[in-house]
C-alpha positions as CSV (number, residue, x, y, z in Angstrom):
1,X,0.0,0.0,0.0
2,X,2.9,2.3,0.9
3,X,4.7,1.7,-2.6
4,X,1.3,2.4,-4.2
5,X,0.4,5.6,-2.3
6,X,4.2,6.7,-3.8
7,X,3.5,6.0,-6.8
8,X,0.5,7.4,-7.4
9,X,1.4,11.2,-5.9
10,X,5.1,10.4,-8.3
11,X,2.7,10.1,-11.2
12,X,0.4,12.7,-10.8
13,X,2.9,15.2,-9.3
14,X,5.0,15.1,-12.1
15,X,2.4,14.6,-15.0
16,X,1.1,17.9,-13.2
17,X,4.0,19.6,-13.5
18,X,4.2,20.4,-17.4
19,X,0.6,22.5,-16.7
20,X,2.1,24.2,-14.0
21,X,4.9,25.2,-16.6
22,X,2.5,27.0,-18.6
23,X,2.2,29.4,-16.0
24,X,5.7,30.5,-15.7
25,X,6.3,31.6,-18.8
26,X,5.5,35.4,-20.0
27,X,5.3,37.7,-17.3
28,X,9.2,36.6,-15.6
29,X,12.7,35.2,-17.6
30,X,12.6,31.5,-17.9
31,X,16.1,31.8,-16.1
32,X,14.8,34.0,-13.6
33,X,12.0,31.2,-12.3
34,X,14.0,28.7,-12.3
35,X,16.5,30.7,-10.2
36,X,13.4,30.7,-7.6
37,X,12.3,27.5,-7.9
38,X,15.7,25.9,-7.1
39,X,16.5,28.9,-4.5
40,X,13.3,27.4,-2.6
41,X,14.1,24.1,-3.6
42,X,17.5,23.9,-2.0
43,X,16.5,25.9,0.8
44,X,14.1,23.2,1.9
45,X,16.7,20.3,0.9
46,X,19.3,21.8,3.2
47,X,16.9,22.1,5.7
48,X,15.8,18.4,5.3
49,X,19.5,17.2,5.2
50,X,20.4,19.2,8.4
51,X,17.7,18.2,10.4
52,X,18.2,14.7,9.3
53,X,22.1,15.3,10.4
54,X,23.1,13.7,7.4
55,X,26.4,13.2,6.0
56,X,27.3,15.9,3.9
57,X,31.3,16.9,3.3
58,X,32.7,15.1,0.1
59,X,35.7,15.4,-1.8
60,X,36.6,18.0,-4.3
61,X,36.0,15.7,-6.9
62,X,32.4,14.6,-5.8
63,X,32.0,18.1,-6.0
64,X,33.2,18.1,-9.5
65,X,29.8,15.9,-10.5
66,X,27.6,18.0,-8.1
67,X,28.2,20.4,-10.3
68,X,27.7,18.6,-13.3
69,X,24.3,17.5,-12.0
70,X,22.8,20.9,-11.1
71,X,24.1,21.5,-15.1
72,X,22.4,18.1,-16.6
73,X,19.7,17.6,-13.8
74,X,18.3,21.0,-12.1
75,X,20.0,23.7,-14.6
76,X,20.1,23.3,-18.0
77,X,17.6,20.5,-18.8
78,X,15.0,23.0,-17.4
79,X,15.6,25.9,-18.8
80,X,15.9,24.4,-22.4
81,X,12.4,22.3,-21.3
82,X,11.0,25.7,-20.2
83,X,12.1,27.3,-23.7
84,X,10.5,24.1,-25.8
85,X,7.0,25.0,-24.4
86,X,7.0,28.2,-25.9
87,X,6.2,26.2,-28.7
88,X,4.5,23.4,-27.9
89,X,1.8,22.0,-25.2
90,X,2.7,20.7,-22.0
91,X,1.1,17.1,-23.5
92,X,3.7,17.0,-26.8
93,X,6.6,18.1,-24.3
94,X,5.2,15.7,-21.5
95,X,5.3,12.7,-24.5
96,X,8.7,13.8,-26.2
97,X,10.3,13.8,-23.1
98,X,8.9,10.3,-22.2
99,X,12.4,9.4,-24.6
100,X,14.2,9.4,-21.5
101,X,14.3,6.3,-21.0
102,X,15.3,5.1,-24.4
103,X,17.7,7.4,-23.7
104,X,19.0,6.5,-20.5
105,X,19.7,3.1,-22.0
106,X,21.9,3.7,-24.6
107,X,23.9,6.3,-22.2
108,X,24.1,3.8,-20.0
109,X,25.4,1.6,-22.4
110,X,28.3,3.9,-23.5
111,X,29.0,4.9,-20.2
112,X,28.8,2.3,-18.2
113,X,29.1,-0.7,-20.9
114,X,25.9,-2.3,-19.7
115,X,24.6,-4.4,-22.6
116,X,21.3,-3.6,-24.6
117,X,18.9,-6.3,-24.6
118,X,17.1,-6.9,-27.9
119,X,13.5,-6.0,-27.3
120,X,15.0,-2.6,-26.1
121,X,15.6,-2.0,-30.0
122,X,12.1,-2.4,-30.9
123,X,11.1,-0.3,-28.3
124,X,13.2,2.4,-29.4
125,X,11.6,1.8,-32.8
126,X,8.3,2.4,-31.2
127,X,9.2,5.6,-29.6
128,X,11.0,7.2,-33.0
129,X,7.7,6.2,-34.9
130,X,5.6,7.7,-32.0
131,X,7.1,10.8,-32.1
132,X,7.2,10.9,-35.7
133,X,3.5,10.3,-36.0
134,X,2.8,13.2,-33.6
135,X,4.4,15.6,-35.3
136,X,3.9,14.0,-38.5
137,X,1.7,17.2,-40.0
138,X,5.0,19.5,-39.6
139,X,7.3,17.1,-41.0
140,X,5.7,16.4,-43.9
141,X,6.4,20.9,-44.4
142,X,10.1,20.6,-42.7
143,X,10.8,23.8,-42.1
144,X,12.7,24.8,-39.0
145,X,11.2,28.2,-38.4
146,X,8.4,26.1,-38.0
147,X,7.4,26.5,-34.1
148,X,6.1,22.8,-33.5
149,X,9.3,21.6,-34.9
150,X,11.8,23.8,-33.0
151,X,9.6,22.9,-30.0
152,X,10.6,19.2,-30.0
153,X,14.4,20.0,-31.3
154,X,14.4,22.0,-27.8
155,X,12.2,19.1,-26.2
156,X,14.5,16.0,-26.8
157,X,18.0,18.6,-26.4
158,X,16.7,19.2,-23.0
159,X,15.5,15.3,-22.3
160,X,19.1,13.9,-23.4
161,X,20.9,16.7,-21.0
162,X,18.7,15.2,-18.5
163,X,20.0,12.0,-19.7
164,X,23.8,13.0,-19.1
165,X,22.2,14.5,-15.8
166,X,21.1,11.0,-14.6
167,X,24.3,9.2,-15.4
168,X,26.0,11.6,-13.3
169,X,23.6,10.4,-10.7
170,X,24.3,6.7,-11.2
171,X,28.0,7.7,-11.0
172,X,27.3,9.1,-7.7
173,X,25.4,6.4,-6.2
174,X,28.4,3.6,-7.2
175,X,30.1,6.0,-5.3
176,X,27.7,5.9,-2.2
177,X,26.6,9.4,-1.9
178,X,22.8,9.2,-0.8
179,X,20.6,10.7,-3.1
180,X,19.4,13.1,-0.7
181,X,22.9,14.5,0.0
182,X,23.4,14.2,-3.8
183,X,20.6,16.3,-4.9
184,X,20.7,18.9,-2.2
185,X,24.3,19.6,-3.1
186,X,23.1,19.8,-6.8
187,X,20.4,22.0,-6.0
188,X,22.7,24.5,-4.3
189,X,25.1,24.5,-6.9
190,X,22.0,25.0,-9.3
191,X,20.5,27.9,-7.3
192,X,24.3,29.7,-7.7
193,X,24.6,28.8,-11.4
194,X,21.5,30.2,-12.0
195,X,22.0,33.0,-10.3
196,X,25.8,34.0,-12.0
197,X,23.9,32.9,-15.5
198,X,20.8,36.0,-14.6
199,X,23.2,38.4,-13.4
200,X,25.6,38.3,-16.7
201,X,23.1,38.3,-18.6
202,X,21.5,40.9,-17.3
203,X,17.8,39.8,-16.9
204,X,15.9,41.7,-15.0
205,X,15.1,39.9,-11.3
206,X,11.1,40.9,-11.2
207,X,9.0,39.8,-9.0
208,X,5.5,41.8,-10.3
209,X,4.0,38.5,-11.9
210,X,0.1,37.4,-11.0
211,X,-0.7,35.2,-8.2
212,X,-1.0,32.0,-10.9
213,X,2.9,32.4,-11.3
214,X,3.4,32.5,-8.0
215,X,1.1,29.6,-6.9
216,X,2.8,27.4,-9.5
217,X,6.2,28.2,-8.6
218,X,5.6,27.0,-5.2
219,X,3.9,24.0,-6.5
220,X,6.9,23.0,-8.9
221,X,9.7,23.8,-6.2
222,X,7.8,21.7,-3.4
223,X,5.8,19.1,-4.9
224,X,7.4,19.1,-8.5
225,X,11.2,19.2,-7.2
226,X,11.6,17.9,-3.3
227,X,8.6,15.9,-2.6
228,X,8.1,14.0,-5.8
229,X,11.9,13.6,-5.9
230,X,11.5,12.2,-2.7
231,X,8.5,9.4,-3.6
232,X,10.6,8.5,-6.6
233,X,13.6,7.7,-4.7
234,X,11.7,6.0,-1.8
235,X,10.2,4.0,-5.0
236,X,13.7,2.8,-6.1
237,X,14.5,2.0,-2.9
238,X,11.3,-0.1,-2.0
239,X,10.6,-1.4,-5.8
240,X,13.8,-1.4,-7.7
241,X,14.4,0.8,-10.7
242,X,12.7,-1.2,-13.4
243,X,9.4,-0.9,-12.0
244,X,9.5,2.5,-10.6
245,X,10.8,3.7,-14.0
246,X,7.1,3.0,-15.3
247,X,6.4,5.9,-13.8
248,X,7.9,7.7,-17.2
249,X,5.3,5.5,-19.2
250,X,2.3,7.1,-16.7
251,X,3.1,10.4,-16.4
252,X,2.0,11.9,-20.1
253,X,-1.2,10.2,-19.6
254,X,-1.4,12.7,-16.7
255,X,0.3,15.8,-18.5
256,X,-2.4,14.6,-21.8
257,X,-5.7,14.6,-19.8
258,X,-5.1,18.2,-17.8
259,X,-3.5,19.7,-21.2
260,X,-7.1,18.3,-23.0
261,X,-8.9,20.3,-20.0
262,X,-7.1,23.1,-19.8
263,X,-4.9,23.5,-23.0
264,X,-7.5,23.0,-25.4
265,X,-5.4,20.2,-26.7
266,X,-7.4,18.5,-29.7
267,X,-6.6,15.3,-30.1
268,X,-6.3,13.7,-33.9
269,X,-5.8,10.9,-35.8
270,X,-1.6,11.1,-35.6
271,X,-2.0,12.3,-32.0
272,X,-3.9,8.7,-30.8
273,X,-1.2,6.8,-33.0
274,X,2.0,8.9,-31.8
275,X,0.8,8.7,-28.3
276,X,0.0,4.8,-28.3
277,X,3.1,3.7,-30.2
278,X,5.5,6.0,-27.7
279,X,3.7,4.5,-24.4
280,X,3.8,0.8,-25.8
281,X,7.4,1.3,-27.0
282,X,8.4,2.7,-23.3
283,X,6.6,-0.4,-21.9
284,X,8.2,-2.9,-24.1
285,X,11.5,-1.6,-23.0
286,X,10.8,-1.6,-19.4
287,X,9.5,-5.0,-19.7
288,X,11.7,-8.2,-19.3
289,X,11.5,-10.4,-22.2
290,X,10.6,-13.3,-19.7
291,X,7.6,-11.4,-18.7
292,X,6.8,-10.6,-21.8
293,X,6.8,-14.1,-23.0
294,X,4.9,-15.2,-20.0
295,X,2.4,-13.0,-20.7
296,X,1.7,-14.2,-24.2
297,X,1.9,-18.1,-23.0
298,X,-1.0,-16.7,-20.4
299,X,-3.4,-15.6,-23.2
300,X,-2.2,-18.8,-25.3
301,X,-3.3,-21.3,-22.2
302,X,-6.3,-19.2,-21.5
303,X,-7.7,-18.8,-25.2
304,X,-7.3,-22.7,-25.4
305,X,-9.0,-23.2,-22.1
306,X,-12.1,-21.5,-23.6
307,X,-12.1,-23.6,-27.0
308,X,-15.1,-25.9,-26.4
309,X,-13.7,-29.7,-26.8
């Protein structure tokens, strides 16, 4: 029951999160919110770690990757991410950036030499034709001032950072550095980074933006980046990481249904077919090819059971 109750508020936190995107950009620099939003983060991180009294002094070279994954995991994935839905809905980022996990395998692969196993090529298959299918209407006129299409360039740039981001996380954990310790560190050296990059750049630090900004930047730097950070982890911990990783295979459906309620996303006949093939792809590569084959010996047994003799 405890592993479900994480799951769930996992899914839905961060299938909710590509909404509550929507509403930070416009009125405040992309760079500027997600200044705040790891400022609060981190704040409440460090808090957490202190409290705890955990561990936290590492050597110079740990704090090498810290670094590196405040850059891949709560820096530049984001703001690249936050950039993409300028162009697109939070449901065709939310299903683009589903890819992660196709490609977390192959940088995993040339990384950390784990092999691929050969039903993770079909699922890769799957995903390219998914995504392909969903934007299928601005292929077919390739054009890259086309917004749609510079959109997903931006979408699966900031998914494989995030990508590099999580390798410097497994790094880190064949290391033994807790993930709590890991990511507050990260989210410090975020914060700072992101506060250097707005000062040279000379963005203006506002804070005249409506109360929807604000609400949702509370809601993506406590529930979007501590607490479902937290379920996630607790998930791996209690489930292992094949199945928790499903939860990148649930959370469009999430991100889909409030973008259809809110967005005014229309769904059409590429969007059902793009949308299938990407989830099923995901699934066959999270999927053990025993299961898989047990699964189909199941409906064998069972459609021959009901064959009258």
């Amino acid at each position: 029951m405890k592993s479900a109750a994480l799951y769930l508020a996992t899914v839905l936190i961060w299938g909710s999160t590509w909404l509550a995107i929507e509403f930070q950009l416009g009125d405040v620099a992309v760079e500027v919110s997600l200044f705040y939003r790891f400022a609060i983060a981190a704040i409440l991180m460090w808090a957490f770690v202190l409290v705890k009294k955990l561990h936290m002094q590492y050597s110079l070279r740990d704090h090498g990757f810290f670094a590196l994954l405040a850059l891949f995991n709560f820096g530049l994935n984001y703001l690249v991410l936050y950039w993409a839905q300028n162009y697109l809905t939070s449901a065709m980022a939310s299903i683009a950036f589903s890819m992660l996990l196709l490609m977390n395998i192959i940088n995993t692969r040339l990384f950390f030499a784990k092999p691929i196993a050969k039903r993770i090529y079909f699922g890769a298959l799957l995903g390219v034709m998914g995504i392909a299918s969903l934007f299928w209407p601005q292929i077919q006129q390739f054009d890259l001032s086309n917004g749609a299409l510079v959109g997903l360039l931006l979408a699966l740039s900031g998914t494989f950072v995030a990508s590099l981001g999580n390798m410097v996380s497994v790094r880190n954990s064949q290391r033994n550095i807790g993930v709590l310790q890991g990511n507050a560190w990260g989210m410090l050296y975020s914060a700072l980074g992101l506060a250097a990059y707005v000062l040279v750049s000379n963005v203006e630090l506002t804070l005249n933006a409506p109360t929807s900004y604000w609400v949702s930047l509370f809601y993506l730097a406590v529930f979007g980046t501590v607490i479902a950070f937290a379920c996630y982890f607790a998930l791996l911990k209690n489930i292992g990481p094949e199945r928790a990783s499903y939860v990148i295979v649930l959370f469009p459906l999430v991100a889909v249904v409030l973008s259809t309620l809110f967005e005014g996303f229309e769904w059409q006949a590429n969007t059902f077919m793009g949308f299938s093939l990407v989830l099923f792809g995901n699934a066959i590569v999270l999927t053990p090819t025993r299961q898989i084959k047990a699964f189909f010996a199941a409906r064998n047994l069972q459609q021959k059971s009901s064959v009258p003799s």
